[in-house]
C-alpha positions in Angstrom: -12.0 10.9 -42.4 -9.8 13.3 -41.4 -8.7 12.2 -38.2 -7.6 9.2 -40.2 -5.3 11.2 -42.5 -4.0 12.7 -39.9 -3.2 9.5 -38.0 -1.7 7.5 -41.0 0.3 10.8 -41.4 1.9 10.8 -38.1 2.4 6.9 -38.3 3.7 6.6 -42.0 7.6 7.7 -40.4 7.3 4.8 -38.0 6.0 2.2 -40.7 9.1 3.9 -42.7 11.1 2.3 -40.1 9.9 -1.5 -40.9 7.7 -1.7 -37.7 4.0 -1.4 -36.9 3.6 1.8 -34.6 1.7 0.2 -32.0 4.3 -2.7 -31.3 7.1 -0.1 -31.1 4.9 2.1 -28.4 4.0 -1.1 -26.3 7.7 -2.4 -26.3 8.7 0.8 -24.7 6.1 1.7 -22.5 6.6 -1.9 -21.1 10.3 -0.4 -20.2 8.8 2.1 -17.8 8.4 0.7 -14.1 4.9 1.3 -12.1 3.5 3.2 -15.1 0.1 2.0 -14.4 0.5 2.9 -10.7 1.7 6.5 -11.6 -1.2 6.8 -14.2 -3.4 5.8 -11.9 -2.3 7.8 -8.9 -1.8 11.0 -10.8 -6.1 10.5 -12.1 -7.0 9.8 -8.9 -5.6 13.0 -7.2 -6.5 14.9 -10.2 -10.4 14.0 -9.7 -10.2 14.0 -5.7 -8.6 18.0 -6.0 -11.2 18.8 -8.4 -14.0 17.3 -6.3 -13.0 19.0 -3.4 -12.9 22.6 -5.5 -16.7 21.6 -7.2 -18.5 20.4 -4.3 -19.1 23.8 -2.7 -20.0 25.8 -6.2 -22.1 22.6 -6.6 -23.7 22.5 -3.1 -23.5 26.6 -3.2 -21.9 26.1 0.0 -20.0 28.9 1.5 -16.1 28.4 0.4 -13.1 27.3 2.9 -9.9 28.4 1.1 -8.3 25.4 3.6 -10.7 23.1 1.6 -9.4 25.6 -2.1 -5.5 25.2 -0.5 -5.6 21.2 -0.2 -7.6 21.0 -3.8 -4.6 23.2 -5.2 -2.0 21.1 -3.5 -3.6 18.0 -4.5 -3.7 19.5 -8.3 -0.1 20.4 -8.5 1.2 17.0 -7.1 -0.8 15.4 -9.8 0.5 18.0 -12.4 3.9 17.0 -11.7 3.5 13.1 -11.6 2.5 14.3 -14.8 5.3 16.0 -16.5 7.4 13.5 -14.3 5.8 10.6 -16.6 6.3 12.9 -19.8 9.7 13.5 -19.1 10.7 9.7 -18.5 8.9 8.2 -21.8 9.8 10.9 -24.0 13.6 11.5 -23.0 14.5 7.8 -22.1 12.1 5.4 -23.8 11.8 7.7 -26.8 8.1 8.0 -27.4 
């Protein structure tokens, strides 16, 4: 119930406007190119750099800070597809 108030609160300026929320928020993420493919890409890193920093705790294997330095890299490339994303829908499309 009150996630509900709190979603027709943040959606109540948008119906102010004349249009349903959702269609505004499809229309423009339809304006971004290769969304789905950056989405997808920056998940799949995110998961492969976190596998590669869990296996040994899970395995309590002995740790290879190569294995730690190619999870971090593989972390922080997905971190900035990330904020790259942010940046172009919320400065450009307006989300």
């Amino acid at each position: 119930m009150l996630l509900s108030a709190i979603f027709g609160l943040l959606r109540s300026p948008i119906r102010a406007l004349g249009d349903d929320g959702a269609d505004i928020g499809a229309r423009r993420v339809k304006e971004v190119d290769g969304l789905g493919f950056y989405l997808l890409l920056q998940v799949a890193l995110l998961v492969f750099g976190l596998l590669i920093w869990i296996m040994p705790l899970i395995n309590k294997a002995s740790v290879n800070p190569i294995n730690l330095g190619v999870a971090l890299v593989l972390i922080w490339i997905s971190e900035l597809i990330g904020r790259g994303l942010f940046y172009s829908l919320h400065m450009t499309t307006g989300l």
